[in-house]
C-alpha positions in Angstrom: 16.1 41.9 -8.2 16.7 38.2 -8.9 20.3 38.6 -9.0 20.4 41.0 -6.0 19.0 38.3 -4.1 21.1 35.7 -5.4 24.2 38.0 -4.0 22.7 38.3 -0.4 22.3 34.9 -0.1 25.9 34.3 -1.1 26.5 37.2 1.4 24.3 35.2 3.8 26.4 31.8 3.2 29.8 33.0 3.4 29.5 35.0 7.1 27.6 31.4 8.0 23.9 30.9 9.2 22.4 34.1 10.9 18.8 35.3 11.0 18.0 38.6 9.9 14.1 39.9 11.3 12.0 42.6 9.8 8.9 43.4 12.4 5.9 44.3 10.4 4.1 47.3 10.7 1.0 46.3 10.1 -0.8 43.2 10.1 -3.8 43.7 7.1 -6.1 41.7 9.6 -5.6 43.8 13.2 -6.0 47.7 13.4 -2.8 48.1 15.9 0.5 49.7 14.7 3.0 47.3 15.8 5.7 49.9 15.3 4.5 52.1 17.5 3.4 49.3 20.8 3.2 45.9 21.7 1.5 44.6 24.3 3.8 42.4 26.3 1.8 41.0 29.1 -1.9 40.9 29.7 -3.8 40.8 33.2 -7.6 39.5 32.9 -10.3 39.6 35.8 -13.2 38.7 34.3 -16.7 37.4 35.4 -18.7 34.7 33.6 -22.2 34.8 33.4 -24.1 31.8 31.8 -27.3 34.2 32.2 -26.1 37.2 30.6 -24.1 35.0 28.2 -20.7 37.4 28.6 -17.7 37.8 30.2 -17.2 40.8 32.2 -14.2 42.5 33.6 -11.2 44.3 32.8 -8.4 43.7 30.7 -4.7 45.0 32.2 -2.3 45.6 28.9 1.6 45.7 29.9 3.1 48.1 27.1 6.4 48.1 25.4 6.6 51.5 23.6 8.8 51.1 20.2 8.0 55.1 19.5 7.2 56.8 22.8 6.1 59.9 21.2 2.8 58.1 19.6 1.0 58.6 22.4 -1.6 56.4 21.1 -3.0 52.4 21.5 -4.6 51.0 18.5 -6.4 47.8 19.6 -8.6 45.3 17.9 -12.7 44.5 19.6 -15.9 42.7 18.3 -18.8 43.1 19.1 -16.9 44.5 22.6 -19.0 47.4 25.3 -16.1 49.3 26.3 -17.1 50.8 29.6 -14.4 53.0 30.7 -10.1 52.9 29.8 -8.0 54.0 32.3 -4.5 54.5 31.9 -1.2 54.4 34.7 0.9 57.1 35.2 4.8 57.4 35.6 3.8 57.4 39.4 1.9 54.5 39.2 -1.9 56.4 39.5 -4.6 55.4 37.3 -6.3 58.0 35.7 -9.1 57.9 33.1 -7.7 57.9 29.3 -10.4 58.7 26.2 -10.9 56.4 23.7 -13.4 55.9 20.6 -14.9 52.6 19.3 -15.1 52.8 15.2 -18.4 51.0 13.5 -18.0 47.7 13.1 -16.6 46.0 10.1 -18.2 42.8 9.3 -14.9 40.9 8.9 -12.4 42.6 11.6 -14.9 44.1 14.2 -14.2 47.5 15.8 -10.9 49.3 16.1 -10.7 51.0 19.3 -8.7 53.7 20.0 -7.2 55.3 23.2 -5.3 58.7 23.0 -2.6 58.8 26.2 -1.1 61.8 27.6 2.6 60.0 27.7 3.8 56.6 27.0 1.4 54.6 29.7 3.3 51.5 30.9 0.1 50.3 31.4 -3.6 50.6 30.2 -6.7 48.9 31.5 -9.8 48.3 29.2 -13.3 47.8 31.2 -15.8 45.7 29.2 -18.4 42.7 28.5 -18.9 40.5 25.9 -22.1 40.4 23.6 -23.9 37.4 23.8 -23.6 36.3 20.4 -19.3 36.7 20.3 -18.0 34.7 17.5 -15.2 33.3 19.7 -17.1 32.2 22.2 -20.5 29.3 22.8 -22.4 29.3 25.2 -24.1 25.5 25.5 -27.2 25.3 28.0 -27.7 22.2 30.4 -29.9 19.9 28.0 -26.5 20.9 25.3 -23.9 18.7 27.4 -23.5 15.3 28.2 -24.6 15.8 31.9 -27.5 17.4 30.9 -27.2 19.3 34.4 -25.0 22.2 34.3 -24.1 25.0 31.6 -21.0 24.9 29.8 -19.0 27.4 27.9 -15.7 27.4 25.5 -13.5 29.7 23.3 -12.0 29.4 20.1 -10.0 32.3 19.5 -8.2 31.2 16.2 -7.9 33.0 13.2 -9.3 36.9 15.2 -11.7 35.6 17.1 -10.0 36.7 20.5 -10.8 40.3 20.0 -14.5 39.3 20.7 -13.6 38.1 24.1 -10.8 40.7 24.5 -9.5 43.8 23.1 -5.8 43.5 22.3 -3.9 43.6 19.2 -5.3 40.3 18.1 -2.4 39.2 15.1 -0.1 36.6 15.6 2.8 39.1 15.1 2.3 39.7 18.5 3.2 37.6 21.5 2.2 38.1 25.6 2.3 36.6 28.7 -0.4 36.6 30.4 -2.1 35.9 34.3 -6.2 35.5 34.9 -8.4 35.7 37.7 -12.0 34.3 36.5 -15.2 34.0 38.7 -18.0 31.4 37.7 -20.7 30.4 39.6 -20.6 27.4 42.3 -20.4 24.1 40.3 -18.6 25.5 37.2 -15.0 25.1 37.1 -12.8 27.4 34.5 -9.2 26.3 32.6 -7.7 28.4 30.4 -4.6 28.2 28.3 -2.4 28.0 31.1 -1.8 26.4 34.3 -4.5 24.3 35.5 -4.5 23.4 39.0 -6.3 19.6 39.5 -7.4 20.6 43.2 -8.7 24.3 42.6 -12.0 25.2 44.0 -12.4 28.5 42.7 -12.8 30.5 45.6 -12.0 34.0 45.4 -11.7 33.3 41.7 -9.9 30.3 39.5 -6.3 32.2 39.2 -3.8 31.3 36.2 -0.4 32.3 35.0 0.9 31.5 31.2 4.8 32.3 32.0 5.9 31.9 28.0 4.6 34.4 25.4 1.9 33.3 23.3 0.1 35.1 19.9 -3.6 35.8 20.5 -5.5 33.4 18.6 -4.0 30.7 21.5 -5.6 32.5 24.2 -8.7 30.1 25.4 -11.2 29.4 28.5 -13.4 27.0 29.2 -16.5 26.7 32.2 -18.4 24.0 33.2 -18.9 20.8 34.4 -15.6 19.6 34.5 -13.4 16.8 35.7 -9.5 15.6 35.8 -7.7 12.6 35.3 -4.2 12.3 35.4 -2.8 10.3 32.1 0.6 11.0 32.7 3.6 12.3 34.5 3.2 15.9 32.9 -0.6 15.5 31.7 -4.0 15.8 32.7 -7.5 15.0 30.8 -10.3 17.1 31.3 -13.8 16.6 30.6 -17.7 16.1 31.5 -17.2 13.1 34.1 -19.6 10.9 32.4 -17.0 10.3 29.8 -13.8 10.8 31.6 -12.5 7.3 32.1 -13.3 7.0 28.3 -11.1 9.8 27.3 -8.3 8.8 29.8 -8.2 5.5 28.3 -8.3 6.9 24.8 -5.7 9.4 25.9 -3.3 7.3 27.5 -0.5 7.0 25.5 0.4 10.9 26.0 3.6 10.2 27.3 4.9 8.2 25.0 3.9 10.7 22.2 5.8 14.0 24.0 8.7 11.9 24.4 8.9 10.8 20.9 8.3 14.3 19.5 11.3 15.6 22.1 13.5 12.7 21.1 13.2 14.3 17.0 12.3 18.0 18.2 13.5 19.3 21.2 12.5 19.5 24.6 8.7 20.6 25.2 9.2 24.0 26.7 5.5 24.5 27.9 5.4 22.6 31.4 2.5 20.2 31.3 0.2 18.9 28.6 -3.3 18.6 29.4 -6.2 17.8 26.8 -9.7 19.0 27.7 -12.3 17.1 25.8 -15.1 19.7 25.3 -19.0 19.1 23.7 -19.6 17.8 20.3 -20.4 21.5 19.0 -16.8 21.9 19.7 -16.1 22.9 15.4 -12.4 21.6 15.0 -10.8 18.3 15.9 -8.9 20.5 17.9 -7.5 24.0 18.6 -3.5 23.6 20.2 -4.0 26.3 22.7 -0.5 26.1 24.8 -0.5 23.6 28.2 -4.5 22.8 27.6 -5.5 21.2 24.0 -9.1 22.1 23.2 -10.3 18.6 21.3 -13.6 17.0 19.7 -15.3 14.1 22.1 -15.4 12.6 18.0 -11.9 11.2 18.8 -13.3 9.1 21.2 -13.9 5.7 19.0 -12.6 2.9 22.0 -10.0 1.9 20.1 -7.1 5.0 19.8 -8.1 5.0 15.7 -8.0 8.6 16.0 -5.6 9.8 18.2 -3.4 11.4 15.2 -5.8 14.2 16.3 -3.9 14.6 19.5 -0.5 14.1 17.8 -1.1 17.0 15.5 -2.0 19.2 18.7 1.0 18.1 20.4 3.2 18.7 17.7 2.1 22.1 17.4 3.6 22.6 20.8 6.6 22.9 18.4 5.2 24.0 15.0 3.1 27.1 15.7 3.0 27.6 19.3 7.0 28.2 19.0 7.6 29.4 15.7 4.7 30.6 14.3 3.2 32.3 11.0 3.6 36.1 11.5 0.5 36.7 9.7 -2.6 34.6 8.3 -1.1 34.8 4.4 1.7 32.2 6.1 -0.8 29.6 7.7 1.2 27.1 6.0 4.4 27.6 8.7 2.3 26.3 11.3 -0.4 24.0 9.5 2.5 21.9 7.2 5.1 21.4 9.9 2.2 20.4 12.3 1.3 17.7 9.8 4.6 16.9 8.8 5.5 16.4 13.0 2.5 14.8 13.6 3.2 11.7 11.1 6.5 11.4 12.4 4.9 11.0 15.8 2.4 8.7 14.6 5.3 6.8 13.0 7.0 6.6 16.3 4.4 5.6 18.4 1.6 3.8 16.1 4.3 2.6 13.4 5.0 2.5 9.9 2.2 1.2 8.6 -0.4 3.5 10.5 1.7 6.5 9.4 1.6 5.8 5.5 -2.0 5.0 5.6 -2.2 9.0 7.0 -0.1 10.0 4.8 -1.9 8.7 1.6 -5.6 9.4 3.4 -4.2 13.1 3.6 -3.1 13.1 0.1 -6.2 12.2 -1.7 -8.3 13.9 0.1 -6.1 16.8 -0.5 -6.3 16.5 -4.4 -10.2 15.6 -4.1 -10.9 19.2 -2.0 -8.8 21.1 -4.7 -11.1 20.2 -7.4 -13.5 22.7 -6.0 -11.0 25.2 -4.4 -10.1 28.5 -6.4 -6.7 28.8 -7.8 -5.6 31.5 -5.0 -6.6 29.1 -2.3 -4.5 26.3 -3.4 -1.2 28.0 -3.1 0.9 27.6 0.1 1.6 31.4 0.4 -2.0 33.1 0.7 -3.8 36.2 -0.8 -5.8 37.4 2.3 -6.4 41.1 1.7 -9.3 42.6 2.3 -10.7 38.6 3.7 -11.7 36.9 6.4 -8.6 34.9 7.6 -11.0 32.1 8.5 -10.9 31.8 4.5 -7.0 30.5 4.8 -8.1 27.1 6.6 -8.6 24.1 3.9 -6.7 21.3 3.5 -3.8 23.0 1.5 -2.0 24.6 4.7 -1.9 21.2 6.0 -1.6 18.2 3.4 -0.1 20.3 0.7 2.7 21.5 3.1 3.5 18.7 4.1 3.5 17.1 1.2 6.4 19.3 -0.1 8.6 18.7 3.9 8.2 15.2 2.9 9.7 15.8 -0.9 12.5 17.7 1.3 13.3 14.7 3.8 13.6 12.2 0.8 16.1 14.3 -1.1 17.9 15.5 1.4 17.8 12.4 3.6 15.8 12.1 7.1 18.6 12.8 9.2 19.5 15.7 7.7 16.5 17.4 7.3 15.4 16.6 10.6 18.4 18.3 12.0 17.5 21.4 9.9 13.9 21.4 11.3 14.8 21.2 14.9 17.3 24.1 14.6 14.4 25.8 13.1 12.7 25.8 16.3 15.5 26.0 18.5 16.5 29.5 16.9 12.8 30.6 16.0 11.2 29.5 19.9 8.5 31.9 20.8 8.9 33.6 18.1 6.7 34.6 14.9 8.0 34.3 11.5 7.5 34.6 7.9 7.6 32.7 4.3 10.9 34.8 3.7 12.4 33.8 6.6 12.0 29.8 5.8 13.3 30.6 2.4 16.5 32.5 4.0 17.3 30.1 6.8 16.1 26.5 5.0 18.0 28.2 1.7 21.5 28.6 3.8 21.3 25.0 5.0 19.9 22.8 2.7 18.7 24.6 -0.9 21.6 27.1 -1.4 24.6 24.4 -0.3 26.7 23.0 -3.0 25.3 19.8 -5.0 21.5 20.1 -3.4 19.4 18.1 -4.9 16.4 20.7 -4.7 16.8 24.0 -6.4 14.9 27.3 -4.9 13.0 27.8 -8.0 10.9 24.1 -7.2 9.8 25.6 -3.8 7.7 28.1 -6.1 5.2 25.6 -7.3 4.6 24.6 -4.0 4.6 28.0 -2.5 3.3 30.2 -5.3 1.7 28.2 -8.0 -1.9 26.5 -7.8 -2.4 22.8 -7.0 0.2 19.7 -6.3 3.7 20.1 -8.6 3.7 17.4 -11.5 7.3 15.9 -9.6 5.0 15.4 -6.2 5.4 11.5 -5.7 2.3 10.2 -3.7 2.7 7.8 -0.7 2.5 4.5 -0.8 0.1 2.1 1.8 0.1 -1.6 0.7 -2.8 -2.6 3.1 -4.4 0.5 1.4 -3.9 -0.8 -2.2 -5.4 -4.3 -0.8 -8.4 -2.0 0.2 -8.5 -0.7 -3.4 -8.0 -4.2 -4.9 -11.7 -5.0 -2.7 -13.3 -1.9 -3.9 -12.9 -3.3 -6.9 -14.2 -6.4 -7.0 -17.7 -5.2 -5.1 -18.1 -2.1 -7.6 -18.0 -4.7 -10.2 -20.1 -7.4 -8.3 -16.8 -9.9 -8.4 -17.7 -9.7 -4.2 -20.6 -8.8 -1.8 -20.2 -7.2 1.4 -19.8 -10.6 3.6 -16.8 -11.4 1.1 -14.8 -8.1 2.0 -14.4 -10.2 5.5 -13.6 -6.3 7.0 -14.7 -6.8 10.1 -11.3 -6.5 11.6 -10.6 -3.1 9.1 -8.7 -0.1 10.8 -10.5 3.1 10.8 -8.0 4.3 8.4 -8.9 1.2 6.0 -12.5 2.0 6.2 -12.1 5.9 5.5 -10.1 4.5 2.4 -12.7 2.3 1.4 -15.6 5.0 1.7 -14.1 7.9 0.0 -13.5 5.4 -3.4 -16.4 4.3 -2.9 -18.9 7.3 -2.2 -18.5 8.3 -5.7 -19.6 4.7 -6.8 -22.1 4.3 -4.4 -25.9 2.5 -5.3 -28.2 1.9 -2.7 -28.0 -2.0 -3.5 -24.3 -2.0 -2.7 -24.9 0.1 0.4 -28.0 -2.0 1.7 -25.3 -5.1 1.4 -22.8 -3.3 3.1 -24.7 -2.1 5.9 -26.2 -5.8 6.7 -22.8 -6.7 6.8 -21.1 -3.9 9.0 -23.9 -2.3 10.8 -22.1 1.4 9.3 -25.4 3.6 9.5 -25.3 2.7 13.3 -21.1 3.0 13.7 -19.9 5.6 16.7 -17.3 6.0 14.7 -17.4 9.8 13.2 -14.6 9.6 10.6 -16.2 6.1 9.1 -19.7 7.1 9.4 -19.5 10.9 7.9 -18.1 9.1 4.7 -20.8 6.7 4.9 -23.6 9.3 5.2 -22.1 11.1 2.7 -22.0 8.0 0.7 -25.5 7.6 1.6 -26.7 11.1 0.3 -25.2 10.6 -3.4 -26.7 7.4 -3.3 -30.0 8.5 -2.0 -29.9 5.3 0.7 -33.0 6.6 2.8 -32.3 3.9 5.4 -29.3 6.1 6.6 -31.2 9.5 7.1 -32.3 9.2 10.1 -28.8 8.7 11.3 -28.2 11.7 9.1 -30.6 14.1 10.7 -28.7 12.8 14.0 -25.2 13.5 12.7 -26.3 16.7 11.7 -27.9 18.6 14.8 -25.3 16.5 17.0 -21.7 17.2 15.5 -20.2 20.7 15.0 -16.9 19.6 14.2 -17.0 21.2 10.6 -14.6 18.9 9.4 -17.6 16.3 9.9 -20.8 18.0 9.2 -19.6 20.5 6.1 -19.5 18.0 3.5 -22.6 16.9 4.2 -24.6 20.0 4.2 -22.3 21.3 1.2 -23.6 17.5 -0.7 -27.2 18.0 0.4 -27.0 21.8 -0.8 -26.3 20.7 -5.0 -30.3 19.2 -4.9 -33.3 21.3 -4.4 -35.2 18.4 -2.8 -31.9 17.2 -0.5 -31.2 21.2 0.1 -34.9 21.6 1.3 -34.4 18.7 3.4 -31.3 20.4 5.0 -32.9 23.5 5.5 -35.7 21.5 7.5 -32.9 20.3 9.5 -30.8 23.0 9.6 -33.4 24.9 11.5 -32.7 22.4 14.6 -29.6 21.9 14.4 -28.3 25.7 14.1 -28.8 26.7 18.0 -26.2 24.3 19.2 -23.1 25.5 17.0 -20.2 27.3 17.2 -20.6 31.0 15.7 -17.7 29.7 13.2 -19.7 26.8 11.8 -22.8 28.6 11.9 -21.4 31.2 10.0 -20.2 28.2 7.3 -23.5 26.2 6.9 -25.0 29.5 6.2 -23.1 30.3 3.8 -23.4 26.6 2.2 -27.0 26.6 2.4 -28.0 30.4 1.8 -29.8 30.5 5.2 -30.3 33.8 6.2 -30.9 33.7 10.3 -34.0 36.0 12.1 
């Protein structure tokens, strides 16, 4: 097989640089049969309810019949009432079409299924949600920052759409899509899509999303919500009370877009708009196409933490363009995001900023795979018979891009990048596979004459478990100054006042805390605290490291701040490590149960589903 290979590639590099595309049958995760359909557009009128907790409506499903004679529609629900299915005739007439709804399978829901009479050009699903959808939170009033008004959000991503909608929810698939949503006076609704600044809502808020996008990047929000423009293609959306906060943190948009275009391309998705959503929001952000869904725990006054928004932009290239065919390949989108994203923050932050990311990422990387299975350290995932949820960790991400970094340094930066924007070029809006990177990176750069990388060193990256022994780690010297002053306090050479960090980036401090944590007395942190105020800081990055700091060190003058933390964040990158530290004590774990108890009601599905997990809470 090895050598057959080797001759198709040759094959491959003599005819010159073409792309050869196998469409899956199957995705393991979704119930549809992609070779017999596909939906290609997708027509929502839907209701929300804050009382009933559900959307309500129909779903329109544009066909494109690869087998006409199937006569069948295979879709993916959770926790979905199907009402009634009606399909269109050849004459354009509805009629109704009979369909069954299997049991429900705790990881991928229901499979519906409709039986058709011909090849229906169209088929329309009437349905609500269930009140507890895992893709979708309902926050009351006294949840928000207004305190006034109910809010609601989506997070669709890995297969959480199909709890909001029934369609062949796998990223193998790609739709256009229009909306008409109705909310109650007061509440305005944004999806992934066009958002018009001056829509009232009357008769319904009405969207179009013109280029085809995978299902996990369908969103909507409702609420109290406001607009600012930021830029000449971008809008921030949020609660007002903190609008002029995000526009000010925001407002270097522009100049991000056009640095990513200037290496990648041009954007191809029209405008740009952020909406900042509530704390329980459980990801720094979710890139869902023309509208990023982000965490107000970017919002630190002093654009610290904007390379948040620069990975969510860059996905407007990596993943939103070309993006992984199936959850096993996570790593196509996660490692070029990351990769794009420092070169962004390079570009508009500079050098400096961008290396202390870089090595940040890196340790943190090699800290989380001391406690992550082999399996789950490898680039190219084993997902059968699991939820895809299980693919998200830091390896998609850090260790990705760890190995497109090896790749620009050997084959030189203008090179590679040339590679990498033909990648998207040829790839746009389309989804794609481990194989196919091999085949079209192989033809340019790994298969050419005298290149300095061979295919077989890819495999440890890909294939193998942890960080390849030739991985060279980045290099920060204001972050090895920050090591030389860990230093001297662990070893009592300097007290806090000495450290003179007042005028530390966040990046220095997040350095500082995660060398330190694992040193960490509750003399030291008393010192440090006098000196920095850090149980008190606003900052979520800094002070999650400190509480976690706080917990190993058993610093009770930081739990109340804690407890705060706790009930108030649902970004999991910010809360998990502190329930998962509290969890290895009997005392701290009853503690967090205590907590846990309060702080539960006001999270995602996704991160309740986690802390459950972490803490072995089973829910009444």
């Amino acid at each position: 097989m090895r050598n057959l290979f080797a001759g198709l590639v040759a094959v491959l590099m003599a005819v010159g640089p073409i792309t050869v595309r196998a469409e899956a049958a199957r995705d393991e995760h979704s119930y549809a049969h992609l070779d017999e359909v596909r939906i290609k557009q997708v027509y929502l009128d839907l209701d929300v309810s804050f009382e009933q907790r559900q959307l309500a409506g129909f779903a329109e499903l544009s066909l494109d019949w690869k087998k006409p004679e199937a006569k069948r529609l295979d879709l993916d629900t959770r926790d979905l009432t199907i009402e009634r299915v009606s399909a269109q005739r050849a004459d354009g007439s509805w009629a109704n079409a009979p369909f069954a709804l299997a049991k429900r399978d705790a990881k991928f829901g229901s499979h519906l299924r409709i039986r058709l009479k011909d090849a229906a050009p169209k088929v329309r699903v009437y349905y609500h949600t269930a009140p507890t959808a895992s893709g979708l939170q309902w926050l009351e009033p006294a949840q928000t920052l207004g305190k006034h008004k109910p809010f609601m959000f989506s997070q669709a991503q890995a297969i959480h759409a199909r709890s909001f909608a029934p369609l062949q929810d796998t990223p193998a698939v790609r739709f256009t899509y229009r909306a008409r949503i109705t909310a109650p006076a007061g509440i305005r609704v944004l999806m992934s899509a066009d958002n018009d600044p001056v829509a009232d809502g009357h008769g319904g808020f009405r969207f179009q999303m013109p280029q085809p996008i995978p299902s996990y990047l369908l969103a909507i929000a409702a609420g109290d919500i406001a607009s600012k423009q930021v830029g000449p293609r971008s809008y921030v959306w949020t609660e007002p009370g903190r609008l002029d906060a995000v526009a000010k943190e925001f407002e270097d948009i522009e100049a991000m877009i056009v640095a990513a275009e200037k290496l990648y391309g041009p954007y191809r998705w029209g405008r740009y708009d952020m909406l900042v959503l509530p704390p329980s929001f459980p990801f720094g952000g979710m890139e869902n196409p023309r509208l990023s869904f982000l965490t107000p725990t970017l919002i630190a006054g002093d654009k610290s933490l904007v390379n948040v928004v620069a990975h969510e932009l860059a996905h407007s290239w990596s993943g939103n363009l070309a993006t992984n065919g199936t959850w096993r390949d996570l790593w196509l989108n996660e490692s070029f995001t990351s990769y794009v994203e420092n070169r962004i923050v390079e570009s508009v932050f500079g050098v400096d900023q961008a290396l202390m990311d870089q090595v940040v990422g890196q340790q943190e990387l090699l800290a989380e795979m001391k406690e992550l299975p082999a399996l789950d350290q490898h680039l190219v995932l084993s997902l059968k018979g699991r939820d895809p949820d299980d693919a998200f960790s830091g390896v998609p991400y850090q260790k990705g891009e760890w190995m497109l970094r090896m790749l620009e340094r050997r084959f030189g930066r203008d090179r590679f990048d040339a590679v990498v924007r033909a990648w998207f070029d040829e790839h746009a809006f389309q989804s794609v596979s481990t194989e196919e990177f091999l085949e079209f990176f192989g033809t340019r750069l790994f298969d050419t004459k005298d290149s300095p990388v061979q295919r077989q060193e890819l495999d440890a990256w890909l294939h193998q478990p942890g960080v390849p022994k030739h991985a060279l780690l980045s290099h920060s010297a204001r972050l090895e100054a920050i090591d030389a002053q860990l230093a001297a306090f662990v070893a009592g050479k300097k007290n806090a006042a000495a450290l003179e960090a007042n005028a530390w980036s966040t990046g220095e401090w997040v350095h500082f805390l995660n060398g330190f944590s694992e040193k960490a007395d509750a003399a030291k942190m008393a010192d440090l605290d006098a000196s920095y105020g850090l149980t008190q800081r606003q900052n979520r990055e800094i002070t999650m490291r400190w509480f976690l700091a706080g917990i190993r060190a058993n610093y009770a003058p930081s739990r109340d701040a804690l407890r705060a933390h706790l009930i108030e964040i649902g970004r999991r990158k910010l809360m998990m490590p502190l329930w998962t530290e509290l969890a290895k004590t009997p005392q701290n774990k009853a503690w967090a149960t205590e907590v846990y108890q309060t702080a539960r009601p006001g999270l995602h599905p996704i991160a309740q589903n986690s802390v459950d997990a972490v803490l072995g809470y089973q829910p009444r």
